[in-house]
C-alpha positions as a LaTeX table, in Angstrom:
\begin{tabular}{lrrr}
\hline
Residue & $x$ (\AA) & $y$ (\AA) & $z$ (\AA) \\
\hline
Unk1 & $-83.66$ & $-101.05$ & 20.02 \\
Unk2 & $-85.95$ & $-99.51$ & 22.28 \\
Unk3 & $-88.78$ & $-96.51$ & 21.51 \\
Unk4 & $-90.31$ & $-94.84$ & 24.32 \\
Unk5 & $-93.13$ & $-92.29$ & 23.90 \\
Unk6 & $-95.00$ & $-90.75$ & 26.86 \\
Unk7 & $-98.13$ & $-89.08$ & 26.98 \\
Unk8 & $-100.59$ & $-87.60$ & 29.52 \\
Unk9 & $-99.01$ & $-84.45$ & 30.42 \\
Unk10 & $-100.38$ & $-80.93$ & 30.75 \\
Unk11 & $-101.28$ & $-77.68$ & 32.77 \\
Unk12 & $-103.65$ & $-78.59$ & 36.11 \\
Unk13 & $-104.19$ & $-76.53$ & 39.38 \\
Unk14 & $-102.75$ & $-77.59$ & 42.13 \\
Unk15 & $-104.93$ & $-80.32$ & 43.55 \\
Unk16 & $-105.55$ & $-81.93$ & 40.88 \\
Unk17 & $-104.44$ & $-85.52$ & 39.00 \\
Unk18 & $-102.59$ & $-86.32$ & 35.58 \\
Unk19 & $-101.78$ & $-89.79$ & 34.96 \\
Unk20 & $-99.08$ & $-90.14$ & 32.62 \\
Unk21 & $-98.51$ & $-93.21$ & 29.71 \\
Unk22 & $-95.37$ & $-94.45$ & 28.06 \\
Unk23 & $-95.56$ & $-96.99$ & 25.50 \\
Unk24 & $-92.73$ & $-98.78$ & 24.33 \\
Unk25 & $-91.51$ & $-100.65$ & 21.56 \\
Unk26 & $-89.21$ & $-103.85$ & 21.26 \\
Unk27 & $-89.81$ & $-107.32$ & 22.48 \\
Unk28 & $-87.67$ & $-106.83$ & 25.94 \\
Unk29 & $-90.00$ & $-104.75$ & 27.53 \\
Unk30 & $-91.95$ & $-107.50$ & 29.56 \\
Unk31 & $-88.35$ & $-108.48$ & 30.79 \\
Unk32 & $-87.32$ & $-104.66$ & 32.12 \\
Unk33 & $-87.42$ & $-102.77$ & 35.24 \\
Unk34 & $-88.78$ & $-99.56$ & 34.17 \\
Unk35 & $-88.60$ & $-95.77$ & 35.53 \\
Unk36 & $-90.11$ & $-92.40$ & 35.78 \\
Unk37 & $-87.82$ & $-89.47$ & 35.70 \\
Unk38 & $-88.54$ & $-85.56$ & 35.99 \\
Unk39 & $-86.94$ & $-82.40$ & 35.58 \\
Unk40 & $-87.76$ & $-78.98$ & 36.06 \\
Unk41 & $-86.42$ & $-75.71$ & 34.70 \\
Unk42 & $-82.34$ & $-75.00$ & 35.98 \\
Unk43 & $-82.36$ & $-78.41$ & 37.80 \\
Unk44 & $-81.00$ & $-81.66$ & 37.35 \\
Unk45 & $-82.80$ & $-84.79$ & 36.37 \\
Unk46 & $-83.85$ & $-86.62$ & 39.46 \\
Unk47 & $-85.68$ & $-90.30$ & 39.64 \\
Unk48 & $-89.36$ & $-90.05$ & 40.49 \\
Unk49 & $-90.28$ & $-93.83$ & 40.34 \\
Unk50 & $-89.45$ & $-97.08$ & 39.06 \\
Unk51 & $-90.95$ & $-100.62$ & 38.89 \\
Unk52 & $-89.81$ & $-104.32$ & 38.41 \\
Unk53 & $-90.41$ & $-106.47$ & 35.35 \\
Unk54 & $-93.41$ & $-107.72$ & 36.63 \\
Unk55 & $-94.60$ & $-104.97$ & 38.52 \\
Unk56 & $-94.42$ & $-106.43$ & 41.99 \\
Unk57 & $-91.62$ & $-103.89$ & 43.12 \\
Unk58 & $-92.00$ & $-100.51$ & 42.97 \\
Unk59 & $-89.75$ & $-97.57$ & 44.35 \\
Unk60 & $-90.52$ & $-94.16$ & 45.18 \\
Unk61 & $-88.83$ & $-90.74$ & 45.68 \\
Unk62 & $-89.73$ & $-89.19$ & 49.12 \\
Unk63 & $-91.44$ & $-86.13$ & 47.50 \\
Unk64 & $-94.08$ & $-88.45$ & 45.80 \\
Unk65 & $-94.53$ & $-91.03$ & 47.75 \\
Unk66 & $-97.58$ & $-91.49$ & 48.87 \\
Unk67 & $-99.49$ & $-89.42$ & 45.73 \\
Unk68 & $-97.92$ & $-90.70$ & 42.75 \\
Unk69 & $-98.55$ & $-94.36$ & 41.29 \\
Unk70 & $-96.73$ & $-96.52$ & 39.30 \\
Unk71 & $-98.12$ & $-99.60$ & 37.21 \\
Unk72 & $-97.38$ & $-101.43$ & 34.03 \\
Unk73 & $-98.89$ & $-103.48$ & 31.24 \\
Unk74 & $-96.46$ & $-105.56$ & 29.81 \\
Unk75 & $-99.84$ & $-106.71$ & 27.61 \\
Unk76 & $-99.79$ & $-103.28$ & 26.33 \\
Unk77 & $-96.57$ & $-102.51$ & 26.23 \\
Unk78 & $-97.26$ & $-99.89$ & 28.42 \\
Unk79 & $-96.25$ & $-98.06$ & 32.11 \\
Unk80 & $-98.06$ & $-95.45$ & 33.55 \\
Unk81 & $-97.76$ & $-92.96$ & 36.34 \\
Unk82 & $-101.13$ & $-91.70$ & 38.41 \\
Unk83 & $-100.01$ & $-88.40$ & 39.56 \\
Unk84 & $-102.66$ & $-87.05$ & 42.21 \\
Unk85 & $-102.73$ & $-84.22$ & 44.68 \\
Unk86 & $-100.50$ & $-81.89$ & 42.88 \\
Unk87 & $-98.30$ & $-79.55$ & 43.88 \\
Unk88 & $-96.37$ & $-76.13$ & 42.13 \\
Unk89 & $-93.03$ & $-77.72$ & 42.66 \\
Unk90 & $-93.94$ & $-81.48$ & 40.57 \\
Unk91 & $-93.72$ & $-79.05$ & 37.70 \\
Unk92 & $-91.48$ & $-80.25$ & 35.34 \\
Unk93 & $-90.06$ & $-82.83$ & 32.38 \\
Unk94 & $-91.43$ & $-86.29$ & 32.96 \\
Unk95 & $-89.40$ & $-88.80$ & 31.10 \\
Unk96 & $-89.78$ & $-92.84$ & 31.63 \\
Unk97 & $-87.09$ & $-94.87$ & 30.94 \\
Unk98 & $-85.75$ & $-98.58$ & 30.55 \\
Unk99 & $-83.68$ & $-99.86$ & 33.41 \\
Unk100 & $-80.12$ & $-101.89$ & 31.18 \\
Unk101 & $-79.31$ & $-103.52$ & 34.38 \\
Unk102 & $-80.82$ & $-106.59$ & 35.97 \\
Unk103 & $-82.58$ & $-107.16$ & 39.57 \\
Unk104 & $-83.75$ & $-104.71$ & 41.94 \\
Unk105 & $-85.61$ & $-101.49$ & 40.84 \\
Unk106 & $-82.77$ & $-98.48$ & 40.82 \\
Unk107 & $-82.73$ & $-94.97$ & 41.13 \\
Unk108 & $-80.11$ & $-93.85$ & 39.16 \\
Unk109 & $-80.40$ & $-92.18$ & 35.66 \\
Unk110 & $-76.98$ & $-93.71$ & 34.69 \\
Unk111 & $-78.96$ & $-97.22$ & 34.65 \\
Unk112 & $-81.21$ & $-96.87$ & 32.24 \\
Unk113 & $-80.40$ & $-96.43$ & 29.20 \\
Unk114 & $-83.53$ & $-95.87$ & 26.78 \\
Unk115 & $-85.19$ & $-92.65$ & 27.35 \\
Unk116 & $-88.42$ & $-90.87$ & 25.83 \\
Unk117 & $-88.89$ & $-87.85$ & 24.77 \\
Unk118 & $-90.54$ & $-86.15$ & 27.38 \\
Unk119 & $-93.57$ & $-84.72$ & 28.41 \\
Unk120 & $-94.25$ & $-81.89$ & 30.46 \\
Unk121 & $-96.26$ & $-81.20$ & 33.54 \\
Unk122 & $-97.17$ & $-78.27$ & 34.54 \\
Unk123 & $-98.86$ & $-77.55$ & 38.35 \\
Unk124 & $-100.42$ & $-73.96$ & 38.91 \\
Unk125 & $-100.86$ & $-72.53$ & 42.37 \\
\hline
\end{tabular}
């Protein structure tokens, strides 16, 4: 059994940075591709970023790439996400999540299969 449990999120202007923490519990952490997931208000979940077990693969969704960061500790338990330069429309749900499968980073919800709770984000104009 996994427990996830981000932090880090809040109301900014756009512009500005957040950097968002999960920490996770369980000994297969170290071993698991991890994600970043988002969703805002009347839409559907949609991936955000992920990264490998060791985190020397990462993956990005067009919309972020380029501002947002992804890194792990497997020391800590931990993954983060370095949100910079944001806009009105990153506002939203961030969840992180465990990848079940092995291999490459993926981008699809249905793979992982430990979620957190949630935190939200929320980007004024």
């Amino acid at each position: 059994q996994v427990q996830l449990v981000e932090s880090g999120g809040g109301l900014v202007q756009a512009g500005a940075s957040l950097r968002l923490s999960c920490a996770a519990s369980g000994r297969t952490f170290s071993s698991k591709n991890m994600g970043w997931f988002r969703q805002a208000p009347g839409k559907e979940r949609e991936f955000v970023a992920g990264i490998s077990w060791s985190g020397g693969s990462t993956l990005y969704a067009d919309s972020v790439k380029g501002r947002f960061t992804i890194s792990r500790d497997n020391a800590k338990n931990t993954v983060y996400l370095q949100m910079n330069s944001l806009k009105p429309e990153d506002t939203a749900v961030y969840y992180c999540a465990v990848d079940s499968s092995w291999g490459p980073v993926l981008i699809h919800e249905y793979n992982y299969n430990y979620w957190g709770q949630g935190t939200q984000v929320t980007v004024s104009s």
